[in-house]
DSSP file (Angstrom, degrees, kcal/mol; ACC not computed):
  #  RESIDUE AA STRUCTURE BP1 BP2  ACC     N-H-->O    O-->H-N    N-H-->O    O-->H-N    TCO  KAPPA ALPHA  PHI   PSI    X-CA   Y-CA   Z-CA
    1    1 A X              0   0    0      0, 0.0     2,-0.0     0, 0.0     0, 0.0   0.000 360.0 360.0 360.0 118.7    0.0    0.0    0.0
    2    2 A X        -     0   0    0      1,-0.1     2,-0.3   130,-0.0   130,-0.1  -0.219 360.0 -99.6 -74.8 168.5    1.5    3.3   -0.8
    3    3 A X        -     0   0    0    128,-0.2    -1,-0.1     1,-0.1     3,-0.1  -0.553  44.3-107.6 -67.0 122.0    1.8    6.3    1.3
    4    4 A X        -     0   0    0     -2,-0.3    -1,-0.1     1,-0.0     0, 0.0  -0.389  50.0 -87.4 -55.6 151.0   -1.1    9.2    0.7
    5    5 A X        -     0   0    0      1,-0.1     2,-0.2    29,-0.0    29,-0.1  -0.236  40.9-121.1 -50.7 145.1    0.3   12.5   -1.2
    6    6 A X        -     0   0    0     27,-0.3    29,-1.4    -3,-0.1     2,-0.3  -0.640  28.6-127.5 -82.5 147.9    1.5   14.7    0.8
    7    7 A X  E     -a   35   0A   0     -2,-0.2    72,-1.8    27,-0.2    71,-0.8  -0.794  18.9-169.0-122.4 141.9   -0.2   18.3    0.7
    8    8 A X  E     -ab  36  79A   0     27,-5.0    29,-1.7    -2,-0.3     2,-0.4  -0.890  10.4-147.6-122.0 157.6    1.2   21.6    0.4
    9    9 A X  E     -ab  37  80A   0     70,-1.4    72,-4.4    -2,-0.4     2,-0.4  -0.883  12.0-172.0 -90.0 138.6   -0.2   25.1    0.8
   10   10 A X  E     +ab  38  81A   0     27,-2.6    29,-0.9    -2,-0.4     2,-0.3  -0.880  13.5 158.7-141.9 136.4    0.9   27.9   -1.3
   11   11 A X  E     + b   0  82A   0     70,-2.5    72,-3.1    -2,-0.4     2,-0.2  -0.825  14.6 178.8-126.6 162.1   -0.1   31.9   -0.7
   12   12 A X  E     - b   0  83A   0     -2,-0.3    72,-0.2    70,-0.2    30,-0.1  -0.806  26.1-109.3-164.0 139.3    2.0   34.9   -2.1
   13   13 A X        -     0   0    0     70,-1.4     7,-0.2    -2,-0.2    70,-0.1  -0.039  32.6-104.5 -25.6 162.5    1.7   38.5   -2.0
   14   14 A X  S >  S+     0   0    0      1,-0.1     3,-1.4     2,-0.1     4,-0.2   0.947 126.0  44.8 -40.1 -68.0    0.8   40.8   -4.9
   15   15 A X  T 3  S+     0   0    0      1,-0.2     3,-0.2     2,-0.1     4,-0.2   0.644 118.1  39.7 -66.1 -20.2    4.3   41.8   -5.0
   16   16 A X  T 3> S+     0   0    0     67,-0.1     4,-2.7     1,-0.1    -1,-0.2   0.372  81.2  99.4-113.1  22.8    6.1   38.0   -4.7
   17   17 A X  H <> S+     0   0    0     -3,-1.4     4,-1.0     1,-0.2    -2,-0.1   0.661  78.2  59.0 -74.9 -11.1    3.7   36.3   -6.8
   18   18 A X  H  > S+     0   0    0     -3,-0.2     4,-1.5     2,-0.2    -1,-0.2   0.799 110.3  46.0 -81.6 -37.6    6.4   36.6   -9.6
   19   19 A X  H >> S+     0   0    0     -3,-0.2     4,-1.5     1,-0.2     3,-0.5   0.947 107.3  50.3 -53.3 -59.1    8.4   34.9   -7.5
   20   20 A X  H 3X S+     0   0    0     -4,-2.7     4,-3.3     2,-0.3     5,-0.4   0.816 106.0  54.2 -44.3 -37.1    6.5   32.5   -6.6
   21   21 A X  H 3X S+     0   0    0     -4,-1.0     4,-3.6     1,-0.3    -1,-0.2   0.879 111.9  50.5 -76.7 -32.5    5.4   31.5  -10.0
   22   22 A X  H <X S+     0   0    0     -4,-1.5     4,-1.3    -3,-0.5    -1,-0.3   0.740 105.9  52.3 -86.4  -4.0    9.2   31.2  -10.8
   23   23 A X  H  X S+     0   0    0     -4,-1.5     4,-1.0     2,-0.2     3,-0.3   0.952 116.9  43.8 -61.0 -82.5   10.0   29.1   -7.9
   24   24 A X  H  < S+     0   0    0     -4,-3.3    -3,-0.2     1,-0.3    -2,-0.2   0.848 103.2  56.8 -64.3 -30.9    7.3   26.8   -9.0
   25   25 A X  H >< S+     0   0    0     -4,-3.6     3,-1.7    -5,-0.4    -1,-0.3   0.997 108.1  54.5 -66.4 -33.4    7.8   26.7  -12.4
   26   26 A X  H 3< S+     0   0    0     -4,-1.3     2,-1.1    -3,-0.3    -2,-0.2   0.889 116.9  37.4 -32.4 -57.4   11.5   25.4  -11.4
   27   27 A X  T 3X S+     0   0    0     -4,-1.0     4,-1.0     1,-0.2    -1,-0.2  -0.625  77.8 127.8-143.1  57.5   10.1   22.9   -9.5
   28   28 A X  H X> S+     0   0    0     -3,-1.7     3,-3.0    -2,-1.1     4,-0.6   0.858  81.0  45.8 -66.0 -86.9    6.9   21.7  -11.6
   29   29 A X  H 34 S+     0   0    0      1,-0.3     4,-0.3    -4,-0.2    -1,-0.1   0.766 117.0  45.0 -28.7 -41.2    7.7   18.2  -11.6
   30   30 A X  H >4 S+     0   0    0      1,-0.2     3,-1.5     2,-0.2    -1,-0.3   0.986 111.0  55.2 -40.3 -61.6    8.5   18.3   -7.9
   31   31 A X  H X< S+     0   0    0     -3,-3.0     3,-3.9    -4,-1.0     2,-2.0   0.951 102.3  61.3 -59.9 -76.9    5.5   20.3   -7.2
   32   32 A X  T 3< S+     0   0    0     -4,-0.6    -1,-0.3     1,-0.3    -2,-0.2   0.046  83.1  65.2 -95.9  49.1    3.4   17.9   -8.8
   33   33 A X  T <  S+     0   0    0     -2,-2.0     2,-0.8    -3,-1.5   -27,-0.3   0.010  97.8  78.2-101.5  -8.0    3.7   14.7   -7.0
   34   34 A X  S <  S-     0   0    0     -3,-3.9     2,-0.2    -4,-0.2   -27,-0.2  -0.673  85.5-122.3-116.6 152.3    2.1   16.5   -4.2
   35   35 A X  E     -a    7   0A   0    -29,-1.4   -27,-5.0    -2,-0.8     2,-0.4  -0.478  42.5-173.6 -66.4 111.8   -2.1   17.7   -3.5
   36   36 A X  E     -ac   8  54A   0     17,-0.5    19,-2.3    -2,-0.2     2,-0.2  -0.946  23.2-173.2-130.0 167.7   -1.8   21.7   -3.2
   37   37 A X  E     -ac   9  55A   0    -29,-1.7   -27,-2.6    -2,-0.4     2,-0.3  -0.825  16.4-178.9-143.2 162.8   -4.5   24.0   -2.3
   38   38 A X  E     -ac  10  56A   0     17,-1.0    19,-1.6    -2,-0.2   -27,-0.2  -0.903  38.2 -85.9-174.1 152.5   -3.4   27.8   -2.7
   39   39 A X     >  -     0   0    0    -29,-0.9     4,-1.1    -2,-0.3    20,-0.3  -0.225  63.7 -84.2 -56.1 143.9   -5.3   31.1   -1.9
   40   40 A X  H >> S+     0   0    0     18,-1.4     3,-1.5     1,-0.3     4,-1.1   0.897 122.9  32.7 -70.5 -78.5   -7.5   32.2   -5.0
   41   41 A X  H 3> S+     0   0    0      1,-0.2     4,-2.0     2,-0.2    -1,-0.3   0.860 123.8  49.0 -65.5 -12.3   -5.3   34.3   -7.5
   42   42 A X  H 3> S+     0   0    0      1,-0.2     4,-1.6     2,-0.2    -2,-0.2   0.905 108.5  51.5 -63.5 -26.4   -2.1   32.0   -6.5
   43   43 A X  H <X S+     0   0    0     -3,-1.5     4,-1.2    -4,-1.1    11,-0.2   0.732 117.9  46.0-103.0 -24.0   -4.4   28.8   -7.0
   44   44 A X  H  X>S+     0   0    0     -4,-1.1     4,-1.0     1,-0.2     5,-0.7   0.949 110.2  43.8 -70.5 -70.5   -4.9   30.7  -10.5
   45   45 A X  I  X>S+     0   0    0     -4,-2.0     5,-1.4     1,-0.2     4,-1.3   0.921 114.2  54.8 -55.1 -28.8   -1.6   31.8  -11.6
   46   46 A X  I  <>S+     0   0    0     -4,-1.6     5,-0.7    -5,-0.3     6,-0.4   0.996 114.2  43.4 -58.1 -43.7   -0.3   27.9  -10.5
   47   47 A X  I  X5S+     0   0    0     -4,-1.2     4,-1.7     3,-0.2    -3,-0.2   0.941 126.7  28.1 -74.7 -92.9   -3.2   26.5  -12.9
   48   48 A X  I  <5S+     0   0    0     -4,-1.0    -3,-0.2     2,-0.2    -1,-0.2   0.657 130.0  30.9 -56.8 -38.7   -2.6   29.0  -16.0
   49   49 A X  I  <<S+     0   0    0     -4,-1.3    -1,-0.2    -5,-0.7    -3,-0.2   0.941 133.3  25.0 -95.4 -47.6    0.9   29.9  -15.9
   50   50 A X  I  4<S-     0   0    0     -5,-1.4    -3,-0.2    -4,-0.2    -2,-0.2   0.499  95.9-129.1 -70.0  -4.4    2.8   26.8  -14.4
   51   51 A X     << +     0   0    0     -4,-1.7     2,-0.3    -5,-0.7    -4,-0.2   0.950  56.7 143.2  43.3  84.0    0.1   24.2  -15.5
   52   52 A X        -     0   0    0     -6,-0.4     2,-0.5    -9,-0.2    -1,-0.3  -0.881  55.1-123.0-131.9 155.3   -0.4   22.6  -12.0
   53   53 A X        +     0   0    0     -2,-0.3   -17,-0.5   -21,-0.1     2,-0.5  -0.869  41.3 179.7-117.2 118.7   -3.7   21.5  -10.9
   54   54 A X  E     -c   36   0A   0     -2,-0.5     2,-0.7   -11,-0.2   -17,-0.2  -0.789  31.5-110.7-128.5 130.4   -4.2   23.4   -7.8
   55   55 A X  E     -c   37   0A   0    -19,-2.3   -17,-1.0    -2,-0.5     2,-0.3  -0.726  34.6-134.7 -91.6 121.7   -7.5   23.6   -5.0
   56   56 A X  E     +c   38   0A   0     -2,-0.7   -17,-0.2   -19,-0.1     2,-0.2  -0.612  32.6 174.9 -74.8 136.5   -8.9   26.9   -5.3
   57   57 A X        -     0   0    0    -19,-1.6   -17,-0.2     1,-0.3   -14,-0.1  -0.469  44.6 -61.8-115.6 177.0   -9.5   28.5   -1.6
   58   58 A X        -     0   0    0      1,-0.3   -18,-1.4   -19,-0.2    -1,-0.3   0.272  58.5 -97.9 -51.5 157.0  -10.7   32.1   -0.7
   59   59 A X    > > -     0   0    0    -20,-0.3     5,-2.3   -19,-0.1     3,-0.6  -0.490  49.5-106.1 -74.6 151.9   -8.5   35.3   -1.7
   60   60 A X  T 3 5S+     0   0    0      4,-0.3     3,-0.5     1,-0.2     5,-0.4   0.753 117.5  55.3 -32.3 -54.5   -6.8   36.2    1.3
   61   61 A X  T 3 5S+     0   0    0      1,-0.2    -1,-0.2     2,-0.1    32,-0.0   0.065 107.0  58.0 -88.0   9.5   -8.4   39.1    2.5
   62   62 A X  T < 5S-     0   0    0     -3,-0.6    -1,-0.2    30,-0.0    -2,-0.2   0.099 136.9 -71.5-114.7  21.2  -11.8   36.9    2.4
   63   63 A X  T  >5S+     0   0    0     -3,-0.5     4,-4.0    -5,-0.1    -3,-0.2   0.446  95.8 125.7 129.3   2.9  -10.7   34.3    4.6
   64   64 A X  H  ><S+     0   0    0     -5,-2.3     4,-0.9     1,-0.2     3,-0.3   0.949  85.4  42.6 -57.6 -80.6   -7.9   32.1    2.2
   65   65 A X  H  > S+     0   0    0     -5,-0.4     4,-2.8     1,-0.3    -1,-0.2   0.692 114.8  45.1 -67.5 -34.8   -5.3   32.3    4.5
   66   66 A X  H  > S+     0   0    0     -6,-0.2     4,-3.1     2,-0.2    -1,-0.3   0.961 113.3  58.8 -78.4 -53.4   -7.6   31.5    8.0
   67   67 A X  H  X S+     0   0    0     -4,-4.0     4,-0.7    -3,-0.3    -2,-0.2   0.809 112.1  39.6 -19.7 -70.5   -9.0   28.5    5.4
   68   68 A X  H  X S+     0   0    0     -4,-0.9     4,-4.6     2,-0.2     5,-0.4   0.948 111.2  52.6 -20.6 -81.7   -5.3   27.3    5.2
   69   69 A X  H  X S+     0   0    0     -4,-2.8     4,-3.1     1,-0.2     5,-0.3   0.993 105.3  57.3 -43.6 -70.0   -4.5   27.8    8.6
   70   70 A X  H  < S+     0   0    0     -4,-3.1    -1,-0.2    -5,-0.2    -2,-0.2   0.809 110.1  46.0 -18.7 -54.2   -7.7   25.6    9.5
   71   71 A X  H >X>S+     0   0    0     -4,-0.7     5,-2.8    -3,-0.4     3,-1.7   0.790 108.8  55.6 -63.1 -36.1   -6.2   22.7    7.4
   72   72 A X  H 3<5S+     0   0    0     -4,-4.6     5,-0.3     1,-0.2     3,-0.3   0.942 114.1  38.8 -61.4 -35.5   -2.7   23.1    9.0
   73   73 A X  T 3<5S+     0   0    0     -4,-3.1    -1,-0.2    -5,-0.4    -2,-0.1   0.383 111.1  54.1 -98.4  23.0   -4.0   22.7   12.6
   74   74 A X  T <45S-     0   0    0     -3,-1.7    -1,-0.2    -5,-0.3    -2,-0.2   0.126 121.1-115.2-126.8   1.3   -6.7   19.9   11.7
   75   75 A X  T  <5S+     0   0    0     -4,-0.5    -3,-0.2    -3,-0.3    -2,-0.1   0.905  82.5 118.7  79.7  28.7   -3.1   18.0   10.0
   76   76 A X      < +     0   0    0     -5,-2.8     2,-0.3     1,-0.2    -4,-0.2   0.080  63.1  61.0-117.7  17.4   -4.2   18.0    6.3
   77   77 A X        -     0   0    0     -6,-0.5    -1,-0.2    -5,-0.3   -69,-0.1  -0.721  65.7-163.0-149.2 124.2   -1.6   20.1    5.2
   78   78 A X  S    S-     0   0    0    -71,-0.8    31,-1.0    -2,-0.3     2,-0.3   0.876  77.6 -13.5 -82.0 -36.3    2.5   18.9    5.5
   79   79 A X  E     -bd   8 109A   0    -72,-1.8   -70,-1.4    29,-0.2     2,-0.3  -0.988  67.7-130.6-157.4 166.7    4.0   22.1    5.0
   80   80 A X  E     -bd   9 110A   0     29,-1.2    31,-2.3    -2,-0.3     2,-0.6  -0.839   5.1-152.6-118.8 144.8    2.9   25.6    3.8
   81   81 A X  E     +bd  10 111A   0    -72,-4.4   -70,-2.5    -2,-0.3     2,-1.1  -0.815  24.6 168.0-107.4 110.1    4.7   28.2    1.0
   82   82 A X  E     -b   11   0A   0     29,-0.6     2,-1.4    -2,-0.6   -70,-0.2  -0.725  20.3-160.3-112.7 110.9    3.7   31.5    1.9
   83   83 A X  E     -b   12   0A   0    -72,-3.1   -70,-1.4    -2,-1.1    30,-0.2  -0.387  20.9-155.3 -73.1  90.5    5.8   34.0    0.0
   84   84 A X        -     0   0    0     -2,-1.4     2,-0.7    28,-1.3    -1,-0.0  -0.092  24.1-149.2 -90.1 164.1    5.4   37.0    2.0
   85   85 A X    >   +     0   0    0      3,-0.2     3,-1.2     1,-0.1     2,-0.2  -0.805  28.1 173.6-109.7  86.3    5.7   40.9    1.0
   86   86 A X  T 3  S+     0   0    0     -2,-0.7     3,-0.1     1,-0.3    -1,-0.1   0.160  70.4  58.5 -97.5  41.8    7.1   42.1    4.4
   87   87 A X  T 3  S+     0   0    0     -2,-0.2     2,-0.3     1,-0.1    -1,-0.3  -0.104 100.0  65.0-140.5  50.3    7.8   45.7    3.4
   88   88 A X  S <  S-     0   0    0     -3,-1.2     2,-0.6     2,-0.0    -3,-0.2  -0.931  83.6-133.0-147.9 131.8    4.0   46.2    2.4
   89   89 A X        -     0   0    0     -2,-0.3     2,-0.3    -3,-0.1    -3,-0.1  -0.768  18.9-144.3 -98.3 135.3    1.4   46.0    5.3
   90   90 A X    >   -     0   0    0     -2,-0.6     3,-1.1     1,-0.1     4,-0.1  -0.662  15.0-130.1 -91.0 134.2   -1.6   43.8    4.3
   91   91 A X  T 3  S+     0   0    0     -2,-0.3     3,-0.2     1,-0.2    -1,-0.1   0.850 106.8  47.4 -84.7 -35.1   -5.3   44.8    5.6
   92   92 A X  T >>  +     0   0    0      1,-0.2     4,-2.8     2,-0.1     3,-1.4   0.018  69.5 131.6-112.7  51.4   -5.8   40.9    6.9
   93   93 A X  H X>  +     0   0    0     -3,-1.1     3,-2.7     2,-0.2     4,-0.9   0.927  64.3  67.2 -61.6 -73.3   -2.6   40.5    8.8
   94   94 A X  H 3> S+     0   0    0      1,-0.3     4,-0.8    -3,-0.2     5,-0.4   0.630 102.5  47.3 -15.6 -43.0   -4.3   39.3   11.5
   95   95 A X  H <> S+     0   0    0     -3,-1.4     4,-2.1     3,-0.1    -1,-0.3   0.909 112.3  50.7 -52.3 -46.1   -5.1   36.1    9.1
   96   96 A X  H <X S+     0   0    0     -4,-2.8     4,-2.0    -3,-2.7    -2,-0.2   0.986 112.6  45.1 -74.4 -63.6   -1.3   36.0    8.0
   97   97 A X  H  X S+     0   0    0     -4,-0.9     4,-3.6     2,-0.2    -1,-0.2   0.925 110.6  54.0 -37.4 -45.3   -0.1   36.0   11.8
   98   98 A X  H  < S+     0   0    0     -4,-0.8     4,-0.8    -5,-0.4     5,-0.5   0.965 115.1  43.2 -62.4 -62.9   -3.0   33.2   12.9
   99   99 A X  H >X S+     0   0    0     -4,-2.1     4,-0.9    -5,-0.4     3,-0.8   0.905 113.2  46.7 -72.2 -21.4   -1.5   31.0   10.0
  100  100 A X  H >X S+     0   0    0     -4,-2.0     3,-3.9    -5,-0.2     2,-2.0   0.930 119.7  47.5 -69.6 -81.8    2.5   31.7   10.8
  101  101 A X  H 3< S+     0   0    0     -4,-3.6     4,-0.2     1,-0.3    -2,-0.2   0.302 111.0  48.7 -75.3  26.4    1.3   30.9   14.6
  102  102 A X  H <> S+     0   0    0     -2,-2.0     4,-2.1    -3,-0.8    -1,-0.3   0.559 111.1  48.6-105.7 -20.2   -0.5   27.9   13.6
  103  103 A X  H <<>S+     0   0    0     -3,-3.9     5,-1.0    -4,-0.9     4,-0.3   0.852 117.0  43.0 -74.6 -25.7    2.5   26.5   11.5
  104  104 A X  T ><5S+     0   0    0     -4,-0.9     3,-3.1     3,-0.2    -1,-0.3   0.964 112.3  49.8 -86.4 -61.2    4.8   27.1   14.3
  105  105 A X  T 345S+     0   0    0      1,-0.3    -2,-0.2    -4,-0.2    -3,-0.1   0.978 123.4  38.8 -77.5 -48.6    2.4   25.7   17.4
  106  106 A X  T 3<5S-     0   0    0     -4,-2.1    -1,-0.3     1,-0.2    -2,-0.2   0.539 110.7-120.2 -81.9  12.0    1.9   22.5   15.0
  107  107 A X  T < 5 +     0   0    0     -3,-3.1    -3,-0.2     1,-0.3    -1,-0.2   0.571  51.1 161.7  90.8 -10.6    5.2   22.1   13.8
  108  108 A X      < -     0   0    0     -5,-1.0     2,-0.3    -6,-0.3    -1,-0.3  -0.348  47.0-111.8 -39.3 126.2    4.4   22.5   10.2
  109  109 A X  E     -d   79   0A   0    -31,-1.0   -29,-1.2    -2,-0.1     2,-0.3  -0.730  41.2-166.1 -77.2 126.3    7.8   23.5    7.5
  110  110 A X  E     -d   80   0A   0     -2,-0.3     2,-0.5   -31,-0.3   -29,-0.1  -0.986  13.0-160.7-110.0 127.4    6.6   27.1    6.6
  111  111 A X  E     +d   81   0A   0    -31,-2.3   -29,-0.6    -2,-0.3   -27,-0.1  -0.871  20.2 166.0 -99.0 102.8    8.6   28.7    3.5
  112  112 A X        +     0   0    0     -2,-0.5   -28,-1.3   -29,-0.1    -1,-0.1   0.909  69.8  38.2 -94.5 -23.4    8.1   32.8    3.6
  113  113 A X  S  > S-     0   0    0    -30,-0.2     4,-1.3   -93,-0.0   -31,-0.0  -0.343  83.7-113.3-117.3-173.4   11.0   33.0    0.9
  114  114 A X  H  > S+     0   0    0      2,-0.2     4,-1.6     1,-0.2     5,-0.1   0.816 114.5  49.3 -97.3 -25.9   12.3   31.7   -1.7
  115  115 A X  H  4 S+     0   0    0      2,-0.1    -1,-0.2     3,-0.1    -4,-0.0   0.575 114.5  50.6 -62.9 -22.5   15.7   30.4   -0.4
  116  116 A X  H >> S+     0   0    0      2,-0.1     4,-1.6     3,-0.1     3,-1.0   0.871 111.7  54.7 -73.7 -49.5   13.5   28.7    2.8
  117  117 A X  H 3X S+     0   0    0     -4,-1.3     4,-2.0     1,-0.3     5,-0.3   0.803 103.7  51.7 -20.6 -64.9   11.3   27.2   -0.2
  118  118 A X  H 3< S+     0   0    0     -4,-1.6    -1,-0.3     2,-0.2    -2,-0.1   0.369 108.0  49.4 -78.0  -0.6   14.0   25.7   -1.7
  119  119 A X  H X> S+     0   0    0     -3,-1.0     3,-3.6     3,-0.1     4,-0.5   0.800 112.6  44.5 -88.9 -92.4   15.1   24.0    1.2
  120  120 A X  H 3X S+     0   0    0     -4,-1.6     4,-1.4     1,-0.3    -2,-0.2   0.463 113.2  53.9 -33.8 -34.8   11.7   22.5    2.2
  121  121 A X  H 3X S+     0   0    0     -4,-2.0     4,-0.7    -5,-0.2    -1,-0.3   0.614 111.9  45.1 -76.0 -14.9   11.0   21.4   -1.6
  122  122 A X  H X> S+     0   0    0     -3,-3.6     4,-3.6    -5,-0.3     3,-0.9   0.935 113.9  45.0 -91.6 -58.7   14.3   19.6   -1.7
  123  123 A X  H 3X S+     0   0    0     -4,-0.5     4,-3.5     1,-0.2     5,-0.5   0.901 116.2  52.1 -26.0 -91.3   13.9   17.9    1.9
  124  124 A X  H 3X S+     0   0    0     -4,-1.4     4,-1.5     1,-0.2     5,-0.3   0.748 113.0  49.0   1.4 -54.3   10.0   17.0    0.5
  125  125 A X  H <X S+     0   0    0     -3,-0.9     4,-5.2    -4,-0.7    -1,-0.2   0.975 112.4  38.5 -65.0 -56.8   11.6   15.6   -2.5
  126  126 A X  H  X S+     0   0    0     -4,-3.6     4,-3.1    -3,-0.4     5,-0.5   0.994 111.1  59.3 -43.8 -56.1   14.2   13.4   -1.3
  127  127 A X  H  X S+     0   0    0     -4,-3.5     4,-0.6    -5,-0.3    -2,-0.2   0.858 114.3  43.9 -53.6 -20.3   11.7   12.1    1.8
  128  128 A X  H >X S+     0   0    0     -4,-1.5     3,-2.7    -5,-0.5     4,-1.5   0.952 113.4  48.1 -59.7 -73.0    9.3   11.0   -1.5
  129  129 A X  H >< S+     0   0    0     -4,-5.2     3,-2.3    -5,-0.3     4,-0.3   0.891 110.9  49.3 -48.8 -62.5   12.1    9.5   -3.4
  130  130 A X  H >< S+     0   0    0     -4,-3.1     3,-0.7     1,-0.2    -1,-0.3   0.850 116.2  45.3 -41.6 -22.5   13.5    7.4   -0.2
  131  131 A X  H << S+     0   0    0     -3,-2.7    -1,-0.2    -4,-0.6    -2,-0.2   0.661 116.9  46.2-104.8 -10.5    9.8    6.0    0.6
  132  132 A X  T << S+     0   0    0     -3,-2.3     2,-0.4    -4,-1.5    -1,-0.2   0.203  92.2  86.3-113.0  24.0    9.2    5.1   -3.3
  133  133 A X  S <  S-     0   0    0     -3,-0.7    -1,-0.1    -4,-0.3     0, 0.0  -0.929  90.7 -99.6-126.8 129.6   12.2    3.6   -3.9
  134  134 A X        -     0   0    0     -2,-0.4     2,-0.3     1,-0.2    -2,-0.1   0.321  30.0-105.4 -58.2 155.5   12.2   -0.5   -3.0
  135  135 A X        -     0   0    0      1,-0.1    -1,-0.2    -4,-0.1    -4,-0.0  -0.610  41.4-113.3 -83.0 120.5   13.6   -2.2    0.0
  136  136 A X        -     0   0    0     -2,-0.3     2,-0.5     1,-0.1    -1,-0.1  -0.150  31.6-131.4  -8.2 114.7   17.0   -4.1   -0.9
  137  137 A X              0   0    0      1,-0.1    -1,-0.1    -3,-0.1    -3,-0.0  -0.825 360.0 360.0 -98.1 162.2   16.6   -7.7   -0.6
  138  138 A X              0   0    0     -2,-0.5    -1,-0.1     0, 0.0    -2,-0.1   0.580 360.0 360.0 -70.8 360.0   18.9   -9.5    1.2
């Protein structure tokens, strides 16, 4: 019996969504061996510009990120990418804080950049590749 996919989140600002979209297109194939759910225009740009098949959630400012957070602390989501814009202040930072302090109380790999990303997608990758590749026999 194989292992279920492991699930990722991904949110971005307005202003790192360019990033984001090149971080993922690097690491399509990667990216899609796993179930992602992503905030409404992210979940868009994944679908149309990287052609990953993404579950659309709420915008951000209408409740995407608290949506997210919800899945992280009920253990349905293995680690989140949220690409953050921290020199722009956001009208539902209170959402963004509630989801950083749920990823932290549960332990959840959170990616705010793109160098954290690329750590956690490589870890992700490997831990796949060791668990799908067959046991020696003796």
């Amino acid at each position: 019996m194989s292992a279920p996919l492991r699930c990722l989140a991904l949110i971005a600002h307005d202003n790192r969504k360019v990033d984001l979209v090149a971080w993922a297109t690097f690491n399509r194939d990667t990216l899609a061996q796993f179930v992602m759910m992503a905030t409404r225009h992210t979940a868009r740009l994944m679908r149309d510009k990287v052609g990953l098949d993404v579950e659309v959630l709420l915008s951000g400012p209408e409740g995407g990120d608290a949506q997210i957070a919800a899945r992280v602390a009920t253990g349905a989501v293995d680690a989140v990418f949220f690409f953050v814009d921290p020199l722009t202040a956001q009208p539902h930072d209170p959402d963004i804080r509630a989801l950083l302090r749920v990823c932290n109380v549960h332990n959840v790999p959170l990616a705010t950049n793109v160098a954290s990303a690329d750590l956690i997608i490589a870890a992700l990758s490997d831990a796949a590749g060791r668990c799908a590749r067959p046991m020696p026999t003796g």
